[in-house]
TIMI-2910 file (N, C-alpha, C, CB; in pm, 1 decimal, decimal comma, always signed):
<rs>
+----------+----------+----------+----------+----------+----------+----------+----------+----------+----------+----------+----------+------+
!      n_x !      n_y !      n_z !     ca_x !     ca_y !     ca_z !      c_x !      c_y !      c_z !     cb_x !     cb_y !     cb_z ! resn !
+----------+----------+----------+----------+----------+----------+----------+----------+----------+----------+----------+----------+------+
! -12113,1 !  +3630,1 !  +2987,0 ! -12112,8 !  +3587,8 !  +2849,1 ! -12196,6 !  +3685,8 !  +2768,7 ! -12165,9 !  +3443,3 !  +2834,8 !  Unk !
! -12139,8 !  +3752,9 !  +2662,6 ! -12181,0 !  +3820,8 !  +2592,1 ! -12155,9 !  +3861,2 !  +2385,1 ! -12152,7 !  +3897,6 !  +2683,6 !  Unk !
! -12240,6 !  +3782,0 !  +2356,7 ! -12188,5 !  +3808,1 !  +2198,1 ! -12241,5 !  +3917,1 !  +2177,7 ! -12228,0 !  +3708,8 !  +2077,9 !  Unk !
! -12173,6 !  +4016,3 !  +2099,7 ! -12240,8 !  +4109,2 !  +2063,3 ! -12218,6 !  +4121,3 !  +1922,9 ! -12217,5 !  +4215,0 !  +2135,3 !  Unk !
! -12320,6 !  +4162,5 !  +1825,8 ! -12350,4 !  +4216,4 !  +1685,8 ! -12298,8 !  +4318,3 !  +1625,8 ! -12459,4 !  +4244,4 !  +1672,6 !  Unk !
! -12254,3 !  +4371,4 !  +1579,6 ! -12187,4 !  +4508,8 !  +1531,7 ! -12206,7 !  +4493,9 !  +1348,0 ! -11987,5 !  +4517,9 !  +1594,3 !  Unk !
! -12303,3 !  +4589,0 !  +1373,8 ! -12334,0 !  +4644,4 !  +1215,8 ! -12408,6 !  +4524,7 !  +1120,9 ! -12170,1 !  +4688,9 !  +1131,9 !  Unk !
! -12489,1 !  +4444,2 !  +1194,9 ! -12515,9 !  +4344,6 !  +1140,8 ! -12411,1 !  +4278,4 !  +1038,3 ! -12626,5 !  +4372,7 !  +1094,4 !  Unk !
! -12296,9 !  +4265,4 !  +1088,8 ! -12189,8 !  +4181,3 !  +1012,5 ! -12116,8 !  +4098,9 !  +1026,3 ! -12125,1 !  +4219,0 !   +977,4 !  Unk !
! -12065,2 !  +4160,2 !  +1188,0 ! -11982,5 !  +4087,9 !  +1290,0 ! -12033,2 !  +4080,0 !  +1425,8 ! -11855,7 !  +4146,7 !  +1299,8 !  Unk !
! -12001,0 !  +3909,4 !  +1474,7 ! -12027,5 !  +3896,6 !  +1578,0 ! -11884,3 !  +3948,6 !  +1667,8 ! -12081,9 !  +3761,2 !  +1585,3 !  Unk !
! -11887,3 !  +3937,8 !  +1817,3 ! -11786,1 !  +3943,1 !  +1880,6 ! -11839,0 !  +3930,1 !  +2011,8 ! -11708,9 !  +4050,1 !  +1851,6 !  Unk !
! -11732,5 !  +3873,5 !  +2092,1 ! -11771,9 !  +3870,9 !  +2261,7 ! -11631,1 !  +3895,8 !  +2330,4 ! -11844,7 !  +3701,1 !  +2324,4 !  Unk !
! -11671,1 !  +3904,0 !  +2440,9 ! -11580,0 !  +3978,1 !  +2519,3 ! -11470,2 !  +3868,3 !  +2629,2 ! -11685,2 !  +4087,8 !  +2610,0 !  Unk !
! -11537,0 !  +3729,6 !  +2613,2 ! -11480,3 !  +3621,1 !  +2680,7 ! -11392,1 !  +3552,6 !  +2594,6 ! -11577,2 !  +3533,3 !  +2732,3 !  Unk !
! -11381,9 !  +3591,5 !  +2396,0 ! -11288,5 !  +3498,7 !  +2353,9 ! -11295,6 !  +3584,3 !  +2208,3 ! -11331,5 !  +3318,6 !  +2365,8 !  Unk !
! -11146,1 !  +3489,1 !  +2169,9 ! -11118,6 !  +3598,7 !  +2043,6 ! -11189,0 !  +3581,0 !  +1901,5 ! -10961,0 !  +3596,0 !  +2006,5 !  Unk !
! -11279,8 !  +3476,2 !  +1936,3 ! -11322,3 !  +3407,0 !  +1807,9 ! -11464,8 !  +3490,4 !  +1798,5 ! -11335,5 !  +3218,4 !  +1818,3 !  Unk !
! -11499,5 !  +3482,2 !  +1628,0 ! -11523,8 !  +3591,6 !  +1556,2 ! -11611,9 !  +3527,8 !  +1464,4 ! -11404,7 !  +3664,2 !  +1499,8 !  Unk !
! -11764,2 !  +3618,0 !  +1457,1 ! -11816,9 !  +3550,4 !  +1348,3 ! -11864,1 !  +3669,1 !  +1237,4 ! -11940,3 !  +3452,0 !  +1401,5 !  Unk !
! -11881,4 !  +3590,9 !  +1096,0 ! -11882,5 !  +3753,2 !  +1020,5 ! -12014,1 !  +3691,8 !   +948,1 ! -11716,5 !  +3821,2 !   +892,0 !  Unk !
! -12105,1 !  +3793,1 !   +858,8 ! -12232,8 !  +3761,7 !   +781,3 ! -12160,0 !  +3744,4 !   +683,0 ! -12355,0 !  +3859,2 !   +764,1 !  Unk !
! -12200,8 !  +3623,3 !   +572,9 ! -12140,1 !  +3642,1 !   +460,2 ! -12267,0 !  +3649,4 !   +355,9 ! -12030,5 !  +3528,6 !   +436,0 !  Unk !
! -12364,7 !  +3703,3 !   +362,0 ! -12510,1 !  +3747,4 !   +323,3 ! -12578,1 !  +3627,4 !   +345,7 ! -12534,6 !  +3803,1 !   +170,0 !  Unk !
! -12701,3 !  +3696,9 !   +274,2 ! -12836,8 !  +3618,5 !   +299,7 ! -12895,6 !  +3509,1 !   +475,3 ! -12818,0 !  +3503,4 !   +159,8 !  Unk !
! -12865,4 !  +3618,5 !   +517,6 ! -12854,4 !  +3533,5 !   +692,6 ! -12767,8 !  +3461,3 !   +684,9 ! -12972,4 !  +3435,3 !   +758,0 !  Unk !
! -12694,6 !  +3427,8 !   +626,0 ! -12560,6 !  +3367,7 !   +681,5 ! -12438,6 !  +3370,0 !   +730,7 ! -12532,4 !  +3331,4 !   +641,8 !  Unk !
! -12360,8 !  +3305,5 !   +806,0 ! -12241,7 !  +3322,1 !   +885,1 ! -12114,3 !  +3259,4 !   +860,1 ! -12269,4 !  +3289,3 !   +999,5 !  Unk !
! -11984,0 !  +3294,7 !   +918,4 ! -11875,5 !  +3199,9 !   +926,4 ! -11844,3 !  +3236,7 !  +1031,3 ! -11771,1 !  +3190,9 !   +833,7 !  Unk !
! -11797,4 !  +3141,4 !  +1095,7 ! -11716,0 !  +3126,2 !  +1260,2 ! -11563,1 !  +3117,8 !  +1230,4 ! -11763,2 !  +2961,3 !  +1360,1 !  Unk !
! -11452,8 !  +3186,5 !  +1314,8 ! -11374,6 !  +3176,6 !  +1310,9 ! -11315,5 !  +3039,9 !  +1324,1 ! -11358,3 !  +3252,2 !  +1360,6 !  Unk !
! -11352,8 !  +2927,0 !  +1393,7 ! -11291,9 !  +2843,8 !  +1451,7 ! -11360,7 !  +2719,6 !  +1376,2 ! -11298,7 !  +2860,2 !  +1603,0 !  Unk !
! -11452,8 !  +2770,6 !  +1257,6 ! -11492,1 !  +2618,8 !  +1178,3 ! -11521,2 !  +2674,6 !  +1073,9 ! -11616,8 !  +2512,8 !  +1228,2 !  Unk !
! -11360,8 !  +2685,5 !   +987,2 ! -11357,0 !  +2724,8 !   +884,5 ! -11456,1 !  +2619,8 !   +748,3 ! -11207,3 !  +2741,6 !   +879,4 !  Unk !
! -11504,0 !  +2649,7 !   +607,8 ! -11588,5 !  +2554,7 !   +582,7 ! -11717,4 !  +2519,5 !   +602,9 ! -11550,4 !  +2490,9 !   +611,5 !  Unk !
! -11774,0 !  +2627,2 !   +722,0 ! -11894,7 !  +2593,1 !   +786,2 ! -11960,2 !  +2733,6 !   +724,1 ! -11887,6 !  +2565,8 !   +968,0 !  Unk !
! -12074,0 !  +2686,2 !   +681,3 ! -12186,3 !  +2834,1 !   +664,1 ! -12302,3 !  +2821,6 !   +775,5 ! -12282,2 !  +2840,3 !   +485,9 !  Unk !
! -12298,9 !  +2868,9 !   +910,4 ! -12444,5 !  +2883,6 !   +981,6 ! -12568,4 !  +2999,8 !   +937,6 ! -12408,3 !  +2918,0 !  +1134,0 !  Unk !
! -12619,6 !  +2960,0 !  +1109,3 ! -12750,5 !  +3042,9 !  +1025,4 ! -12710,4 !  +3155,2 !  +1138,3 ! -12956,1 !  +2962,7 !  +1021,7 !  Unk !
! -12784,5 !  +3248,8 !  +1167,6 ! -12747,2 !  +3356,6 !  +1276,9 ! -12717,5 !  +3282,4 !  +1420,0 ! -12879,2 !  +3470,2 !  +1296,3 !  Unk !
! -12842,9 !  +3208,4 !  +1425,6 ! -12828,8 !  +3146,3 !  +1561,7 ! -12749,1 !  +3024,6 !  +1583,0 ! -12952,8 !  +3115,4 !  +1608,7 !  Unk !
! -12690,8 !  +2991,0 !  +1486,5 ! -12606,3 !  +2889,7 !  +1495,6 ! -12471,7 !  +2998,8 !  +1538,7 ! -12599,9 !  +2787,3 !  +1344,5 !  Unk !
! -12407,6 !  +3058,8 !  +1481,6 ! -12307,1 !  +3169,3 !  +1467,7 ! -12283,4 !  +3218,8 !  +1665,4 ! -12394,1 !  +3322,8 !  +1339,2 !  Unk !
! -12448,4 !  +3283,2 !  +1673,5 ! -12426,2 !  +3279,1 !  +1831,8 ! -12391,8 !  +3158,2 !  +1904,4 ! -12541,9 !  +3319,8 !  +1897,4 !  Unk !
! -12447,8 !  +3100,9 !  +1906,8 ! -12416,9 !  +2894,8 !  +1988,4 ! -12318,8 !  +2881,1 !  +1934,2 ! -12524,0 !  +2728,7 !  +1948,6 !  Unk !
! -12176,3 !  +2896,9 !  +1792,5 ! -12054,1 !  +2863,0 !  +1848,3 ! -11977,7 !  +2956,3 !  +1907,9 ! -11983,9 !  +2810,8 !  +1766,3 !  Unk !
! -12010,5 !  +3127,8 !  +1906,0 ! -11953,2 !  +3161,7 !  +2000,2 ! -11982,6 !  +3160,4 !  +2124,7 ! -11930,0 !  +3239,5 !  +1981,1 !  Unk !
! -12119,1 !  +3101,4 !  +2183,6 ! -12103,5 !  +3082,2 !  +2319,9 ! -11969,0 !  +2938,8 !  +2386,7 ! -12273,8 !  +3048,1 !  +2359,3 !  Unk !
! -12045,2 !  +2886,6 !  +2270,4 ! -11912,8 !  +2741,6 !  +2239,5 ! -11768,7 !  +2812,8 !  +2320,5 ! -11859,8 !  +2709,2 !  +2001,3 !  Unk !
! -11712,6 !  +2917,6 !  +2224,6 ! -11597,8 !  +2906,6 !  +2254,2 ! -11615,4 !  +2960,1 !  +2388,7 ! -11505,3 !  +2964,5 !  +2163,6 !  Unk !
! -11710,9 !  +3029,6 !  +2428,5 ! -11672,5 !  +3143,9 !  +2549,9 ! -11653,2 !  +3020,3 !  +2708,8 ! -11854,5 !  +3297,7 !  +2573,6 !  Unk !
! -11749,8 !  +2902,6 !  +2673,6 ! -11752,9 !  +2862,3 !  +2745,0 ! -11618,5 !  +2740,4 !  +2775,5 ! -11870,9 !  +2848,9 !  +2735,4 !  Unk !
! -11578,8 !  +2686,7 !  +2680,4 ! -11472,7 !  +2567,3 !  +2653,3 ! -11420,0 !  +2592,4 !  +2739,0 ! -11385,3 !  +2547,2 !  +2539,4 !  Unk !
! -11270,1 !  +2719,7 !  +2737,8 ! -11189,2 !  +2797,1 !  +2808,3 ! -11212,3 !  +2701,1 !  +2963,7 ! -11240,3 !  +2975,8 !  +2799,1 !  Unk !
! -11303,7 !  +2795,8 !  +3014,0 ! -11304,2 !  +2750,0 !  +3182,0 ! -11341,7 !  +2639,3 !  +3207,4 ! -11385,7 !  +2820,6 !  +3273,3 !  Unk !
! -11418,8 !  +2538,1 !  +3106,2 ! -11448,8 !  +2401,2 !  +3122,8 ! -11294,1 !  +2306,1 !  +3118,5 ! -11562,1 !  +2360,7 !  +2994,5 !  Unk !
! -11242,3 !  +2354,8 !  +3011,7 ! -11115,0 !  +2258,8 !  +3003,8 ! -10999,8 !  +2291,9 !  +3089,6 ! -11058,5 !  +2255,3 !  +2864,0 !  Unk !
! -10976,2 !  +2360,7 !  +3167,3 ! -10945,5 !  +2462,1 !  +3303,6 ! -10974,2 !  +2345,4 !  +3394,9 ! -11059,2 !  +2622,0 !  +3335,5 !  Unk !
! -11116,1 !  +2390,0 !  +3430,9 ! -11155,7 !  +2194,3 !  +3562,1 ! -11122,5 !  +2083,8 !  +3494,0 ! -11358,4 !  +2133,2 !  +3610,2 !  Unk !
! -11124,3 !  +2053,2 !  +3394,4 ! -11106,0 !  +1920,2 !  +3374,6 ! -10926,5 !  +1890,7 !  +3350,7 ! -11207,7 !  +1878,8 !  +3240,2 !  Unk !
! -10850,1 !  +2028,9 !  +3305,1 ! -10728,3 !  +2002,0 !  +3344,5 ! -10705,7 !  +1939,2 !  +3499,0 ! -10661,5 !  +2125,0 !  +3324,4 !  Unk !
! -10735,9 !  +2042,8 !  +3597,9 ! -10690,4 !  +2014,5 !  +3691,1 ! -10713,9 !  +1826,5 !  +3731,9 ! -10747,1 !  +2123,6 !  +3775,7 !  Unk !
! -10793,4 !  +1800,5 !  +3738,3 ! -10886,5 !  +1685,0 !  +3734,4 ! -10793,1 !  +1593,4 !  +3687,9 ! -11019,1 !  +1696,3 !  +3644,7 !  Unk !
! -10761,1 !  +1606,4 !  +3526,1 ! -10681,8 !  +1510,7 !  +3488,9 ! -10540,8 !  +1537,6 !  +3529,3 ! -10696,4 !  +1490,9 !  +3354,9 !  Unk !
! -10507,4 !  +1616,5 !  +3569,3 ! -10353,8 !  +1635,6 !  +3612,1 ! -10358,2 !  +1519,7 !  +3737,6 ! -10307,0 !  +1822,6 !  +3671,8 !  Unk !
! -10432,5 !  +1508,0 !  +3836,6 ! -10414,4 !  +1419,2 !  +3917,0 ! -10431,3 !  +1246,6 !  +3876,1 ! -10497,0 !  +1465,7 !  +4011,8 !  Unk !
! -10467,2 !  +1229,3 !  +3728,1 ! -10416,0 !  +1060,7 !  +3683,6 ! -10355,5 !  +1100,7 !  +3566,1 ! -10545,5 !   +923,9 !  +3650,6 !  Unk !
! -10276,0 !  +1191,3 !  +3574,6 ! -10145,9 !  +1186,9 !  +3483,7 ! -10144,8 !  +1196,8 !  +3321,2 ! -10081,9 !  +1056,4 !  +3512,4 !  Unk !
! -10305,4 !  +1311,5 !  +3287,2 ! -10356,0 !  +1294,5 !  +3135,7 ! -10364,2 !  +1471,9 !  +3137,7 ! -10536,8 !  +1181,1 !  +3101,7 !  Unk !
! -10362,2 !  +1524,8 !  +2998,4 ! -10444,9 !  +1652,2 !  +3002,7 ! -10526,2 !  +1661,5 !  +2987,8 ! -10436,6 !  +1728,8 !  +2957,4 !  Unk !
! -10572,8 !  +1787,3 !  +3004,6 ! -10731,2 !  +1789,1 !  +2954,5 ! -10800,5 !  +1703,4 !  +2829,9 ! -10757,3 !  +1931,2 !  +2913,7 !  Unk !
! -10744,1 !  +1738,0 !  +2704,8 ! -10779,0 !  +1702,3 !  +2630,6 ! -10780,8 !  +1532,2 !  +2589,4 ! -10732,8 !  +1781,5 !  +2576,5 !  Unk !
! -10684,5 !  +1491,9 !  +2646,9 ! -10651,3 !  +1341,1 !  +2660,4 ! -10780,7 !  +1280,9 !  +2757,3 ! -10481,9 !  +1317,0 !  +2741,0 !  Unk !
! -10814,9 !  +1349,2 !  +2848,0 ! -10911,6 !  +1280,3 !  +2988,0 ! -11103,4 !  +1312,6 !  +2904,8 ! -10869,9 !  +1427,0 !  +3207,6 !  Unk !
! -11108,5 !  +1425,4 !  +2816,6 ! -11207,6 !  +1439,0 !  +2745,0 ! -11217,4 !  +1324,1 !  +2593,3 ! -11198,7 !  +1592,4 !  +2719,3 !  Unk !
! -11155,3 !  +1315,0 !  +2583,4 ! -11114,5 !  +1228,2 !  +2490,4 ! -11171,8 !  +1062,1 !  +2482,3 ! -10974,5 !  +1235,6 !  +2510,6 !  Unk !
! -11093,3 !  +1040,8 !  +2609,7 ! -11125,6 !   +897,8 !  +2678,6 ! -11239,9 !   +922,0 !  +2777,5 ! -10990,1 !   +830,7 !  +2764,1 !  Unk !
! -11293,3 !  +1045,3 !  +2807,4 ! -11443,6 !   +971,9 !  +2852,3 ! -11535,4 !   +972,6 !  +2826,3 ! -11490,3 !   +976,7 !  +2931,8 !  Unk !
! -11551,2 !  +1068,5 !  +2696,7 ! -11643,8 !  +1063,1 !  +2652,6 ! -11678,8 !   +883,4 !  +2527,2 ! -11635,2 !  +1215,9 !  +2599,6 !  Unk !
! -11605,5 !   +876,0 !  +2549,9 ! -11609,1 !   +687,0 !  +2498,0 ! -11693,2 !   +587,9 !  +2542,1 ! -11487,1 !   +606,8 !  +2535,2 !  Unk !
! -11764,8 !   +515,3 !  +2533,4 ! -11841,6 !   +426,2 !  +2620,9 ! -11721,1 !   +285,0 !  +2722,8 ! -11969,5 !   +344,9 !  +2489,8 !  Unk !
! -11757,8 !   +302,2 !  +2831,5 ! -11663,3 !   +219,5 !  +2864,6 ! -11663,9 !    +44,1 !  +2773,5 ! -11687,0 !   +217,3 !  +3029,7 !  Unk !
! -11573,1 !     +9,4 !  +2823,6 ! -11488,0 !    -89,6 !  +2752,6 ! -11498,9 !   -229,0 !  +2832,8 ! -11330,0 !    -35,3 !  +2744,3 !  Unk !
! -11564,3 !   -168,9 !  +2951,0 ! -11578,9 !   -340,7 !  +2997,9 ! -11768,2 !   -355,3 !  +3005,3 ! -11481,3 !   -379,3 !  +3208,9 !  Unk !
! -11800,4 !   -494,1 !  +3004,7 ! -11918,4 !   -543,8 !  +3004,1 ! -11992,0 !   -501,2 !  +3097,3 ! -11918,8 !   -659,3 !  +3004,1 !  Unk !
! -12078,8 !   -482,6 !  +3103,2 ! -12192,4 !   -397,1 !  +3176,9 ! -12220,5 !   -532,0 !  +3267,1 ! -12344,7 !   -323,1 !  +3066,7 !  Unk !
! -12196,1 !   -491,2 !  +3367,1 ! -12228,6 !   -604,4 !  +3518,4 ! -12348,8 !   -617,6 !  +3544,4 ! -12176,5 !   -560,6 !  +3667,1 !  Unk !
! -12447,4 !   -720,8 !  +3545,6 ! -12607,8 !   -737,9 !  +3579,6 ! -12582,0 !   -694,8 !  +3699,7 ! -12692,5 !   -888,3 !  +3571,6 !  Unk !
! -12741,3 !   -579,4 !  +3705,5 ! -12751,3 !   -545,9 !  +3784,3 ! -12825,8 !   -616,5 !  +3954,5 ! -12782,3 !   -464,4 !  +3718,4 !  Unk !
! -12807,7 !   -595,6 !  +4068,0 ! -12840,5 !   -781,5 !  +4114,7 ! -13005,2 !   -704,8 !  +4136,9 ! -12725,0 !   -887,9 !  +4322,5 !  Unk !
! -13108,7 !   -805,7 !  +4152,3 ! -13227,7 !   -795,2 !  +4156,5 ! -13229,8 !   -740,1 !  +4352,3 ! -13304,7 !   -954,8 !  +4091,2 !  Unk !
! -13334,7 !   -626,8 !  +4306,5 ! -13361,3 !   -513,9 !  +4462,7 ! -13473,2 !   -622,9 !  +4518,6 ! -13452,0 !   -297,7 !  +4430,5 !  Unk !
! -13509,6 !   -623,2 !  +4622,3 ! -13665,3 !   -642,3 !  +4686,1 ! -13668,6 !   -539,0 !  +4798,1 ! -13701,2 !   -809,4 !  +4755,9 !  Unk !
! -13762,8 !   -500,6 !  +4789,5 ! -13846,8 !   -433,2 !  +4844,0 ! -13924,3 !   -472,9 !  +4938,4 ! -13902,3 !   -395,1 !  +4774,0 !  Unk !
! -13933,0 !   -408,6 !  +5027,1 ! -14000,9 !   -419,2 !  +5152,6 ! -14155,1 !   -287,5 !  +5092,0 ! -13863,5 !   -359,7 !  +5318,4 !  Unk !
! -14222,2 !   -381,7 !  +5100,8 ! -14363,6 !   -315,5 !  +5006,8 ! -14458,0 !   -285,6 !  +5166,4 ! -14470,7 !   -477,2 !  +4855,2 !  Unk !
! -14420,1 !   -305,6 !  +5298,6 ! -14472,8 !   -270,3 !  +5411,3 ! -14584,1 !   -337,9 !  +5444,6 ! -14493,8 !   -150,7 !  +5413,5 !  Unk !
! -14564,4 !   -482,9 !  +5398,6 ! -14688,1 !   -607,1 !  +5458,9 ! -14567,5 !   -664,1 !  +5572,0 ! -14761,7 !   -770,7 !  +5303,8 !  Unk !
! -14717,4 !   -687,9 !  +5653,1 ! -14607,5 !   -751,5 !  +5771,6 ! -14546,6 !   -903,7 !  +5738,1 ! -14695,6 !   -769,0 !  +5932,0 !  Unk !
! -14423,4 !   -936,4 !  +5790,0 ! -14372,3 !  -1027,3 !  +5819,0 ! -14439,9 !  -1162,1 !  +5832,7 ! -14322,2 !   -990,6 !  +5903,9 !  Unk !
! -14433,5 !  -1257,8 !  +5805,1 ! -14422,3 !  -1352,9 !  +5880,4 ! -14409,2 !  -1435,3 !  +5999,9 ! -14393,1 !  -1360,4 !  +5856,7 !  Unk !
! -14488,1 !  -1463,8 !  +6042,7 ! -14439,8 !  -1515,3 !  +6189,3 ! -14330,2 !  -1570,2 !  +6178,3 ! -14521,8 !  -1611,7 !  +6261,1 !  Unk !
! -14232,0 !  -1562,2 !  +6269,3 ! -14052,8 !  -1646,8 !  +6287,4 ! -13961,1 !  -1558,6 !  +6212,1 ! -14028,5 !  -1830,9 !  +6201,2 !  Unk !
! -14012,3 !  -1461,6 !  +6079,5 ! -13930,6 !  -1413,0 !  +6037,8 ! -13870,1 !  -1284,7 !  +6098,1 ! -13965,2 !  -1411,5 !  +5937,7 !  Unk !
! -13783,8 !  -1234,4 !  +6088,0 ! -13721,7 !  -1109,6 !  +6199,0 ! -13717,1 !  -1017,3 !  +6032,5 ! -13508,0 !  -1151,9 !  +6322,0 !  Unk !
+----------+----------+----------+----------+----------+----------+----------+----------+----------+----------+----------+----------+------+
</rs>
């Protein structure tokens, strides 16, 4: 992963086609969030963004190909909080390493 700077104007990296340009005063536009003004270091963090998506949504294709969703469908729905009621959890005990009881095993 590599963004690189060119002429203090344009960003660019070598893992994806997306592109960020200065539009003065330290500021940026990203190819891929049109509308958006960052700051320099924002500009780098979405092109690491894109560099990285690529091979993430790659595993999670495969992943969802085996229950019949794409990627984007299986990211979609899990990042959601599930939908059923949170099951009490049952109460642990612990064996705190006092002995037993007589009779008890």
């Amino acid at each position: 992963m590599a963004v690189h700077v060119i002429a203090s104007s344009l960003m660019t990296s070598d893992l994806t086609t997306h592109r960020a340009r200065s539009v003065g005063n330290g500021s940026w536009v990203v190819s891929y969030l049109p509308g958006r003004t960052l700051s320099c270091a924002q500009a780098v963090a979405a092109l690491r963004v894109a560099e990285v998506v690529p091979s993430l949504l790659d595993l999670v294709g495969e992943l969802a190909d085996e229950v019949g969703l794409t990627a984007l469908e299986a990211v979609g729905m899990a990042v959601r909080p599930s939908a059923w009621p949170e099951e009490p959890t049952p109460a642990r005990h612990r064996w705190a390493g006092h002995p037993q009881p007589a009779g008890v095993a």
